[in-house]
C-alpha positions in Angstrom: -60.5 18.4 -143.3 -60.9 20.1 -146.8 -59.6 17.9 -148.7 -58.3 14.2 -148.3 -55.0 12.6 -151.0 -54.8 8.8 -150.8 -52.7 8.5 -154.4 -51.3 4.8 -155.1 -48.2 6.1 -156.9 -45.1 8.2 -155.4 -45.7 10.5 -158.7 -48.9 11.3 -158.3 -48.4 11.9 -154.2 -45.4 14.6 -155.2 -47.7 16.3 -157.8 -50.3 15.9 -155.3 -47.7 18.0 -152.8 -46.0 20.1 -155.2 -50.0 21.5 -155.8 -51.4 21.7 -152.7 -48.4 21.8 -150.1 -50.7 19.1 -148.2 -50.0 17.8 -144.5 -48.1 14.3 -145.1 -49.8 11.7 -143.5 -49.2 7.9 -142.7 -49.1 6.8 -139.5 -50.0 9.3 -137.6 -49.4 8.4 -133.9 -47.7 12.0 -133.7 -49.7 14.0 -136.1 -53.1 13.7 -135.1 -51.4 13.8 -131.2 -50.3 17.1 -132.2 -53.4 18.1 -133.8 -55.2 20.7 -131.3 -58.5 20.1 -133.6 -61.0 17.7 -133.8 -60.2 17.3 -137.9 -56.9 18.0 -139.3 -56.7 21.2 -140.9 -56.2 22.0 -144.7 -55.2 19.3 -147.4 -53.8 16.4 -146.7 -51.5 13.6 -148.3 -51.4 10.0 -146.9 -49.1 8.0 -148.1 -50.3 4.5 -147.1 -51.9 3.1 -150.6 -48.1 3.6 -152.0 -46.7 0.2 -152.2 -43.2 1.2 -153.1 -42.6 3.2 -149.8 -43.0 0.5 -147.9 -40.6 -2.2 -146.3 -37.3 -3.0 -146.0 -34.7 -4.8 -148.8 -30.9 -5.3 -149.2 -29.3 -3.5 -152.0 -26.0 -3.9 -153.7 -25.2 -1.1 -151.3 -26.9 -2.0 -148.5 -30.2 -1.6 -146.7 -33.2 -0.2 -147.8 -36.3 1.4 -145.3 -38.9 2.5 -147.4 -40.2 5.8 -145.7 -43.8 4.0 -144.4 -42.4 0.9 -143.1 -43.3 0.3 -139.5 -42.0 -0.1 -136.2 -43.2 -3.9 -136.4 -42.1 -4.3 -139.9 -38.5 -3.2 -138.6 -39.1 -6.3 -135.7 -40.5 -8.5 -138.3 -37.4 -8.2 -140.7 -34.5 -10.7 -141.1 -31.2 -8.0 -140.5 -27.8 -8.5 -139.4 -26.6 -7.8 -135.2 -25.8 -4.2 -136.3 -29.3 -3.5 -136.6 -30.2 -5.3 -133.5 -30.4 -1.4 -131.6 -32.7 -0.6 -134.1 -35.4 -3.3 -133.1 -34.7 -3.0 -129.7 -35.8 0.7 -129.9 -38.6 -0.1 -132.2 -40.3 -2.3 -129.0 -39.7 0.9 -127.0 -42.1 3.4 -129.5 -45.1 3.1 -127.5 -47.3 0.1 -127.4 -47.7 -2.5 -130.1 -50.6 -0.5 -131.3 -48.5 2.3 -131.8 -45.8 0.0 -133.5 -48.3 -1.7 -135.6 -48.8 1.6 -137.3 -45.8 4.3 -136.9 -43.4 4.7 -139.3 -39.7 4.7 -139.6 -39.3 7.8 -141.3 -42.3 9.7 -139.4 -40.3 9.3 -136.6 -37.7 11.0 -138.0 -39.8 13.9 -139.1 -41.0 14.3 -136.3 -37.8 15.2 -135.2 -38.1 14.7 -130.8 -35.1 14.9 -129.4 -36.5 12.0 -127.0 -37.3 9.9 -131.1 -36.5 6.2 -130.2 -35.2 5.5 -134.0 -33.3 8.7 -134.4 -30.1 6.9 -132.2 -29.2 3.5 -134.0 -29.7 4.7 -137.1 -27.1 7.6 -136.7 -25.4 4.6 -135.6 -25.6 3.2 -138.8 -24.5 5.8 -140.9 -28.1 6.5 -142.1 -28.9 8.6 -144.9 -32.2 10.5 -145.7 -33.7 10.3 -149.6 -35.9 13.0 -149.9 -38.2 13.7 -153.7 -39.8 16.0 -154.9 -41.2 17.0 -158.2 -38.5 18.3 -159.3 -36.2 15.6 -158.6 -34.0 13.9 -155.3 -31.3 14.4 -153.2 -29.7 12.5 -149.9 -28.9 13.8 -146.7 -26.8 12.2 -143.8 -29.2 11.8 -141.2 -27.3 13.7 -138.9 -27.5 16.8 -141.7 -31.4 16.3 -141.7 -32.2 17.1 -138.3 -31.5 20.6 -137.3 -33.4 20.8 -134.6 -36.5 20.4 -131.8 -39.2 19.3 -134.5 -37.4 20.7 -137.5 -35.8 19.4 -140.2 -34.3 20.2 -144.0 -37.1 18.8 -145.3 -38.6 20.9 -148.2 -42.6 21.8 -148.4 -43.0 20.1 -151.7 -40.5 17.3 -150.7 -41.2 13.5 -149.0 -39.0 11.7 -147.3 -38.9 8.8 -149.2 -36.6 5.9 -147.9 -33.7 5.9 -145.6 -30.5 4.0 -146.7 -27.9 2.3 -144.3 -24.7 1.7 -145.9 -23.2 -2.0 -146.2 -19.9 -0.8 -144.5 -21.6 0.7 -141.5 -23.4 -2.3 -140.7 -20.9 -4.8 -139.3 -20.4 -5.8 -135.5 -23.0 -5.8 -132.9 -24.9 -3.5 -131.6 -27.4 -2.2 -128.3 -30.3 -0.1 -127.1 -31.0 1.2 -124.2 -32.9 3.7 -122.7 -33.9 5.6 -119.0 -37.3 6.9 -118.1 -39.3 7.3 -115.0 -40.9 3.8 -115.6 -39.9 0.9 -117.7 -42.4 1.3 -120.7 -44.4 3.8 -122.6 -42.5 6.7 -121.6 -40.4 9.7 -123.2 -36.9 8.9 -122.1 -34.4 11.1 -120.2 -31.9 9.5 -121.9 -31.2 6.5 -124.2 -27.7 5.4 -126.4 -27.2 3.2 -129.3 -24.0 1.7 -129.7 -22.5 -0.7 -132.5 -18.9 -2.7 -132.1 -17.1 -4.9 -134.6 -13.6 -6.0 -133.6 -10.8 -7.8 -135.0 -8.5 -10.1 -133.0 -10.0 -8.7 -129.6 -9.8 -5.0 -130.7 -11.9 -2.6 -131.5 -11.6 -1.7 -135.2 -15.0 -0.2 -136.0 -17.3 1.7 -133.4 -20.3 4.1 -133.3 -21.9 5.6 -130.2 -25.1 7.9 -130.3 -27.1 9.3 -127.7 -30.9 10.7 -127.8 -32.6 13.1 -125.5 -29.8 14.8 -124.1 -29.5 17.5 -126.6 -32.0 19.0 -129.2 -30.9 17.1 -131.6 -29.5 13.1 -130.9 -25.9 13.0 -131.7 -22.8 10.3 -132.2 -20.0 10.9 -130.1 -17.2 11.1 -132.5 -14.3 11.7 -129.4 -15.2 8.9 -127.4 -15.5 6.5 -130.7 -11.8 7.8 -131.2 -10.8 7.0 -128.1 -12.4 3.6 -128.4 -11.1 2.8 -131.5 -7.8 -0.3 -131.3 -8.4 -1.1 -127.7 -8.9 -4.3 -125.9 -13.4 -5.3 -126.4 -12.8 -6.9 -123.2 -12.3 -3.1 -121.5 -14.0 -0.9 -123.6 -16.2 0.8 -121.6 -13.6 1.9 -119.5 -12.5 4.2 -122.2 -16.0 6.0 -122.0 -15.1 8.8 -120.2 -17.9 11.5 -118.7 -15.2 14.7 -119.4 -15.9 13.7 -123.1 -19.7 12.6 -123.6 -20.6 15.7 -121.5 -18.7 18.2 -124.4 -20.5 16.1 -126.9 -23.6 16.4 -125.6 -24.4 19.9 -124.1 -27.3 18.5 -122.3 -30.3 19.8 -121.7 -32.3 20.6 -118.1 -36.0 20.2 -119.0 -39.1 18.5 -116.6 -37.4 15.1 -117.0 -34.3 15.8 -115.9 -31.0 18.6 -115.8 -28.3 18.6 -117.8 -25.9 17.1 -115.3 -27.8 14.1 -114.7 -28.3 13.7 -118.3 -24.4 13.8 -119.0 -24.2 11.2 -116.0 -27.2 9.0 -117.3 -25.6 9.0 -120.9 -22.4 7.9 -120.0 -23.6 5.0 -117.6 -26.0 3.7 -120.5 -23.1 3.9 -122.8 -21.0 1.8 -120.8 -23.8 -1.1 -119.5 -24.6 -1.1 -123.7 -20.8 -1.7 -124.3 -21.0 -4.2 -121.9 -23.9 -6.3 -122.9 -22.8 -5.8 -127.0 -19.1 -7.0 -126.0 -20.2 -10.0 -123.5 -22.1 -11.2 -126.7 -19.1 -10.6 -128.9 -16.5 -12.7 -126.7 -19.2 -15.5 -125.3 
């Protein structure tokens, strides 16, 4: 390593990156995996002595993530149902170890198509803050992940905080997930959904799905389709025609594509099921 950043303030980490284009650093259960060295090459930035970028607080707007809170702080935190996906996934990133020391937003720069947090928070309307030092800006989630491990991210730019608005976070909400075993595994396919109803209709839905596609995606048909019908039947209204044009999904080791649009739409309709039954109980 030739040279090692551990500032305290987010003004001093952007001049830090705006000088040296260093590697951003915090938790690092993905970097150092993808490190094929023993060190980690060139500069580097770690952002874990910066108070400010950490945890997770209610604005007048909504909900703020700080950009190094972690899998466990997301557990630890007192939210609203919506964001019950969102802790469900965060007990599916890897072991405790690895939750005790991920972050929220490092998943999301990591940008797998198989990232646990990526679903729920697309299914809360999540949107990226980015800095630099030259100033901020604020992406839709779903406008800051282009790709397999790439992102709009700019070199001299952190990802900073991710917002959830206060409208986006009302109803329930589910996880779940497929792999080859039941933990510690890259899924073949996993869905986040979130329901709020009115009078025993649906009057507010989101649906994602991860690790179909390159990029995780919400299903904006099928919400449509959902949208004014009867909670009690929703997932009947899920139907495979539509989440397989959403999804163009991928054949990889895991699985094909057809499985994948079959797996996607099966989890879609157990998570309806489970967010509903708690819903009407």
């Amino acid at each position: 390593m030739d040279e090692y950043f551990r500032p305290q303030t987010l003004t001093d980490a952007l001049a830090v990156l705006d000088r040296t284009g260093a590697t951003v650093a915090a938790g690092c259960t993905d970097l150092f995996a993808g490190t094929q060295k023993q060190t980690l090459p060139g500069p580097v930035l770690d952002l874990t002595a910066i108070a400010a970028l950490r945890g997770i607080a209610a604005t007048p707007e909504g909900w703020r993530i700080g950009a190094t809170t972690t899998w466990s702080d997301v557990l630890g935190a007192d939210l609203p149902p919506a964001f019950d996906m969102l802790k469900q996934a965060a007990r599916e990133v890897g072991s405790v170890q690895i939750q005790n020391a991920g972050t929220v937003a490092g998943n999301l720069c990591n940008a797998s198509p198989a990232a646990d947090g990526v679903p729920p928070l697309l299914a809360l309307g999540a949107q990226v803050e980015l800095r630099s030092a030259s100033g901020r800006r604020t992406l839709p989630l779903s406008h800051f992940l282009t790709g397999v491990r790439a992102t709009r991210r700019g070199a001299s730019e952190l990802v900073t905080a991710i917002h959830v608005p206060r409208a986006a976070a009302r109803g329930r909400s589910g996880f779940l997930k497929l792999g080859a075993r039941r933990f510690l595994v890259i899924s073949i396919a996993m869905v986040a959904v979130r329901v709020a109803e009115t009078a025993g209709r649906v009057d507010d839905i989101a649906l994602a799905v991860g690790s179909c596609s390159a990029v995780a995606t919400r299903l904006p048909e099928v919400e449509s389709a959902c949208l004014g019908q009867p909670v009690a039947s929703i997932g009947d209204h899920v139907r495979d025609d539509a989440v397989a044009r959403a999804l163009s999904p991928i054949t990889d080791i895991r699985a094909d594509a057809a499985y994948r649009a079959t797996a996607a739409t099966e989890l879609l309709r157990r998570a309806l099921r489970d967010v509903t039954a708690g819903a009407l109980a």
